[in-house]
C-alpha positions as CSV (number, residue, x, y, z in Angstrom):
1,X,114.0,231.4,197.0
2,X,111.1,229.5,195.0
3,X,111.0,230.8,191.2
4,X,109.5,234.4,190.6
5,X,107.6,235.1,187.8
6,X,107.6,239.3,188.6
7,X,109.5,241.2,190.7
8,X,108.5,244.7,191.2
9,X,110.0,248.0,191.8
10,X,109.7,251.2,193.9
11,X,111.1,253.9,192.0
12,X,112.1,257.3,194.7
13,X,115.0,256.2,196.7
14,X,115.0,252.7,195.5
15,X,115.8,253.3,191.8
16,X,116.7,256.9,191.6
17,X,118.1,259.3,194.3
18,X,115.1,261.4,194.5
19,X,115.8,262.9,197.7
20,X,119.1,263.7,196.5
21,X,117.6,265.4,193.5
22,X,114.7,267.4,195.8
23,X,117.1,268.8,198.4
24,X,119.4,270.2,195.4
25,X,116.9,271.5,194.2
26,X,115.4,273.0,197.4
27,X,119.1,274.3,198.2
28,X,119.1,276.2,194.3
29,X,115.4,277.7,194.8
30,X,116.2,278.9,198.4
31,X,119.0,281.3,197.0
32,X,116.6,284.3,196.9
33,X,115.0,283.9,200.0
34,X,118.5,283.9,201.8
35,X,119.6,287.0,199.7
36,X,116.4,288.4,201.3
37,X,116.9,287.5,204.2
38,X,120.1,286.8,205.7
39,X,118.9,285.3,209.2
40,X,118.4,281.8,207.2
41,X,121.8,281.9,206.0
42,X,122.8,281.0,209.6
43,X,121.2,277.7,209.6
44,X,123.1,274.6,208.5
45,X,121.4,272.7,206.1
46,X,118.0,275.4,205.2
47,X,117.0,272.7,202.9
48,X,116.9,269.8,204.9
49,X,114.6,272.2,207.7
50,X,112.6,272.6,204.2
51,X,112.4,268.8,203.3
52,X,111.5,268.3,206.9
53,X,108.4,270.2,206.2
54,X,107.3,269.0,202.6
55,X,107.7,265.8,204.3
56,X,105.3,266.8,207.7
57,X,103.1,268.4,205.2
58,X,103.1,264.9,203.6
59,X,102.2,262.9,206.3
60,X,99.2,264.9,207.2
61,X,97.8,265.0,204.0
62,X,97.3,261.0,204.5
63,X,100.6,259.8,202.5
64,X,99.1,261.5,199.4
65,X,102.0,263.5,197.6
66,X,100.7,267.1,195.9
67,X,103.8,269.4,194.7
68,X,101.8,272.0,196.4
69,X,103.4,270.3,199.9
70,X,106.3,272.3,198.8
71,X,104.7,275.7,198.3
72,X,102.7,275.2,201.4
73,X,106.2,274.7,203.2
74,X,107.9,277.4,201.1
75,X,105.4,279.5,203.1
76,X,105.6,278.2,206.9
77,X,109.5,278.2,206.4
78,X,109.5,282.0,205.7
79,X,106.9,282.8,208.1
80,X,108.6,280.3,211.6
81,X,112.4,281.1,210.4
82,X,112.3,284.7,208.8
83,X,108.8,286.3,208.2
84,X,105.5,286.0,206.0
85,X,106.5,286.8,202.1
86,X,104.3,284.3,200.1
87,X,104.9,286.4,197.1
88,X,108.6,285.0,197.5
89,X,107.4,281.7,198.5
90,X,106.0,281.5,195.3
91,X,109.0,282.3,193.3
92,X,110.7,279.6,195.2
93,X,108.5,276.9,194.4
94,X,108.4,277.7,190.6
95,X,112.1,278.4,191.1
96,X,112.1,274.3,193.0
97,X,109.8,273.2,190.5
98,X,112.5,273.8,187.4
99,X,115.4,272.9,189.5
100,X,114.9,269.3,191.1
101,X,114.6,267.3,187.5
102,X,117.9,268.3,186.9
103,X,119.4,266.6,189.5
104,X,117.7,263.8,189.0
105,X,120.0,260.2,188.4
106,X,119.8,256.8,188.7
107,X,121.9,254.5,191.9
108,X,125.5,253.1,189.8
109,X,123.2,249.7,190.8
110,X,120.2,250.5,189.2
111,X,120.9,249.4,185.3
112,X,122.8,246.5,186.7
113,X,120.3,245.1,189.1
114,X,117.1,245.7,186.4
115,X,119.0,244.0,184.0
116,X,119.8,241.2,186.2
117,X,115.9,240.8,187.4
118,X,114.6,240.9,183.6
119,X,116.8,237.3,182.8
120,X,114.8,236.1,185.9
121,X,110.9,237.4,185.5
122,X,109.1,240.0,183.9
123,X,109.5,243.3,186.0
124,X,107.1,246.1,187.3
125,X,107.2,249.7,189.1
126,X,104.6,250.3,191.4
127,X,105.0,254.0,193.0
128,X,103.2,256.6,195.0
129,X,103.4,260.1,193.2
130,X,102.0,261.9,190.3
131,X,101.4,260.6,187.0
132,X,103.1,264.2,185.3
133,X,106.5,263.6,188.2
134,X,106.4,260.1,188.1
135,X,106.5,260.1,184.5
136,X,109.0,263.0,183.9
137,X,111.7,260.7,186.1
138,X,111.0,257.6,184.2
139,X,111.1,259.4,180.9
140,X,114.5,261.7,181.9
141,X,116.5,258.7,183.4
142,X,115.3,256.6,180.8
143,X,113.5,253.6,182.4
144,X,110.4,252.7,181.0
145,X,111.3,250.8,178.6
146,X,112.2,248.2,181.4
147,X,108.8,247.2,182.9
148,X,106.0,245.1,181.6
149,X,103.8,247.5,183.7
150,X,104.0,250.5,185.6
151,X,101.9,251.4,188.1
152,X,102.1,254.9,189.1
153,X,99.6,255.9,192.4
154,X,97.8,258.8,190.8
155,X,96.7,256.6,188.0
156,X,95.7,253.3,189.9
157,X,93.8,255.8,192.1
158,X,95.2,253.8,195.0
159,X,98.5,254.5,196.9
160,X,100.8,252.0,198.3
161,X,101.1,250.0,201.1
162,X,97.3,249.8,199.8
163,X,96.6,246.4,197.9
164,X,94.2,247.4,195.4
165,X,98.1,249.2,193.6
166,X,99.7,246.1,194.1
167,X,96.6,243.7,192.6
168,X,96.4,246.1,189.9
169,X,99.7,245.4,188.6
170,X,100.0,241.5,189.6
171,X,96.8,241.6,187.4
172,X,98.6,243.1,184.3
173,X,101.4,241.2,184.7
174,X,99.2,238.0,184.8
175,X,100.7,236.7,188.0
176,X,99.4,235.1,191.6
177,X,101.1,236.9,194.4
178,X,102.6,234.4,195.4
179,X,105.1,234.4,192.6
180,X,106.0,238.4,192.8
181,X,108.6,240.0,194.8
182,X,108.7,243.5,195.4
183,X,111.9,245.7,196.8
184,X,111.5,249.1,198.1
185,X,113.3,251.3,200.7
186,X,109.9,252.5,202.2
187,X,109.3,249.8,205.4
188,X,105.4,251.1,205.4
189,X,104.7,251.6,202.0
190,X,106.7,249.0,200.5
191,X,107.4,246.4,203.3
192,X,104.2,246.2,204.9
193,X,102.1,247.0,201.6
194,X,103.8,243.8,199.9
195,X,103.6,241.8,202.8
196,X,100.0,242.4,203.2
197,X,99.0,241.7,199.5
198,X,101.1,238.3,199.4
199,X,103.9,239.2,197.8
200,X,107.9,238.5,198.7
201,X,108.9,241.8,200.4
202,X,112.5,243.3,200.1
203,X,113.6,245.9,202.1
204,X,116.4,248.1,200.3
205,X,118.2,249.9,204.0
206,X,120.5,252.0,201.7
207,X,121.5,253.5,204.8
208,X,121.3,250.9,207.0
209,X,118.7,252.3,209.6
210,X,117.1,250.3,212.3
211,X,114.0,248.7,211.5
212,X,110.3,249.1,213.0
213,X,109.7,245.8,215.0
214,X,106.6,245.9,213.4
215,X,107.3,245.5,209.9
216,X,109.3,242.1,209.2
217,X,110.8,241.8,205.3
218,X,111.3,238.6,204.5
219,X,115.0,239.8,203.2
220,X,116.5,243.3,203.8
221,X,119.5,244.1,201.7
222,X,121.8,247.3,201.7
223,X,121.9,248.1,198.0
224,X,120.2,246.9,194.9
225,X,123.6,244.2,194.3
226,X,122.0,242.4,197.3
227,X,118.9,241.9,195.4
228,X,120.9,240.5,192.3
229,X,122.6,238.1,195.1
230,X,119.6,237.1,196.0
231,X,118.1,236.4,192.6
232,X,121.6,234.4,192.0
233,X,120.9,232.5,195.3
């Protein structure tokens, strides 16, 4: 690999196990609504049917993320799988909305890996999300201190796999494309976005999925030690 100068990092599911942390804390704000009503008790995983949702609700909203997704879903959940109480949908999302930062933790690869990438060139998170959640991760896991810039979607007022996120933060780092590497486990957002605005794309396939023929990395590694590997190599 020719020398980097930046190399830049998603931060949900990449750096931190946010979808661990969500459906934890979809599981704890559920609690009442199953009390209520004991039909969603009988499915398997309730907050995994929930994610599902946020995550449809997500997708037709353009990519954009809004915690009100999760209300919004809190709502058609009750209404499909038990029946319409929005009063209690509310009380779930401001129940969801205290319980996910608890869960929230960093991959046992994360520190490792960031430290690893600072001996080799100045480092940067670029991430879709709101500046208040964005920031409340960063700040609770205690990782800010670790990037020259950070590059949070709401703020740039562009949303990766757009460039304009990505040119924003090779311009505050003070580097060409061409020297930047970005890892992220999103193949659309991540892959393709870096891809696109010229930079070395890294897919992280925690879980070993199969790709989209579509979207080519130009390496794809299973956990962040791959990417210290690769640094090495």
């Amino acid at each position: 690999m020719q020398r980097l100068e930046a190399i830049c990092f998603d931060l949900d599911d990449t750096l931190i196990d946010a979808s661990g942390a969500w459906l934890a804390g979809l599981a704890e704000a559920l609690t009442e609504a199953i009390e209520r009503y004991p039909v969603l008790a009988t499915f398997e995983d309730l907050a995994a049917i929930q994610q599902q949702m946020v995550y449809e609700q997500f997708i037709a909203a353009g990519g954009e993320w809004d915690p009100q997704h999760v209300r919004t879903s809190m709502r058609r959940l009750l209404r499909e799988h038990a029946e319409a109480d929005d009063a209690l949908a509310d009380r779930a999302f401001e129940a969801y909305t205290d319980a996910w930062p608890r869960h929230l933790a960093l991959f046992p690869d994360t520190l490792e890996a960031l430290d690893a990438a600072r001996r080799h060139a100045r480092l940067a998170l670029i991430t879709n999300g709101t500046s208040a959640e964005q920031r409340l991760k960063l700040e609770t896991l205690g990782l800010l201190d670790h990037f020259d810039v950070v590059a949070i979607s709401e703020e740039v007022g562009a949303i990766k796999p757009h460039g304009a996120i990505f040119e924003h933060t090779l311009t505050g780092l003070g580097v060409r494309a061409s020297e930047a590497l970005h890892i992220g486990d999103n193949q659309h957002a991540d892959v393709h976005g870096a891809r696109t605005a010229g930079l070395t794309a890294v897919w992280l396939n925690r879980h070993a999925t199969a790709g989209h023929e579509a979207v080519n990395p130009h390496h794809e590694v299973t956990d962040l030690h791959g990417l210290v590997r690769l640094l090495r190599g």
